[in-house]
N, C-alpha and C positions, 0 to 999 in steps of 0.2 A: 570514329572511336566507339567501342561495345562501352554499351550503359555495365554499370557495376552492380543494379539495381534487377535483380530477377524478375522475372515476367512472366514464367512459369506458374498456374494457377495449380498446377497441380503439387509445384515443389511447397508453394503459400500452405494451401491446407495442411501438409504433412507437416511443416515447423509447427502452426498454430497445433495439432493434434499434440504433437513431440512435448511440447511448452504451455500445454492449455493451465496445465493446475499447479505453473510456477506465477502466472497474471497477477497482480495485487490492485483491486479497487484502489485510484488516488482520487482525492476530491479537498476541494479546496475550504478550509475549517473557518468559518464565519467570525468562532471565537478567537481562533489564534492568531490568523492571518495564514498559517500555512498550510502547506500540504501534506497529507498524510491518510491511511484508512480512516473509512467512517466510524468503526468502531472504538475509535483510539479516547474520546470523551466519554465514552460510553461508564467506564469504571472510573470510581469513586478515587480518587487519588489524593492520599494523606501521606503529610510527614511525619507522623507517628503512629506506633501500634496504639488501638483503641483500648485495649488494655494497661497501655503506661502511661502515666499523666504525665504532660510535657514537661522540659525545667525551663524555667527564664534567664 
């Protein structure tokens, strides 16, 4: 039975070229538990505008 699995080095580089700049760094987020970019803690994330005082 033919593997389903391409072997082709040359057809590899041409996807990897075709698809390079759709790649998304994952990495596993120490704070959350999960997976996601690195840069996803990076911004300051509030539930409200810093201009509205919250209501209780």
């Amino acid at each position: 039975m033919a593997s389903l699995i391409p072997t082709d080095p040359a057809l590899h580089l041409e996807i990897e070229e075709e698809f390079g700049d759709l790649q998304l760094e994952i990495v596993h987020c120490e704070l959350c538990g999960d997976y996601h970019p690195p840069e996803l803690h990076l911004t300051r994330a509030t539930l409200f505008d810093d201009e509205e005082p919250a209501r209780a």
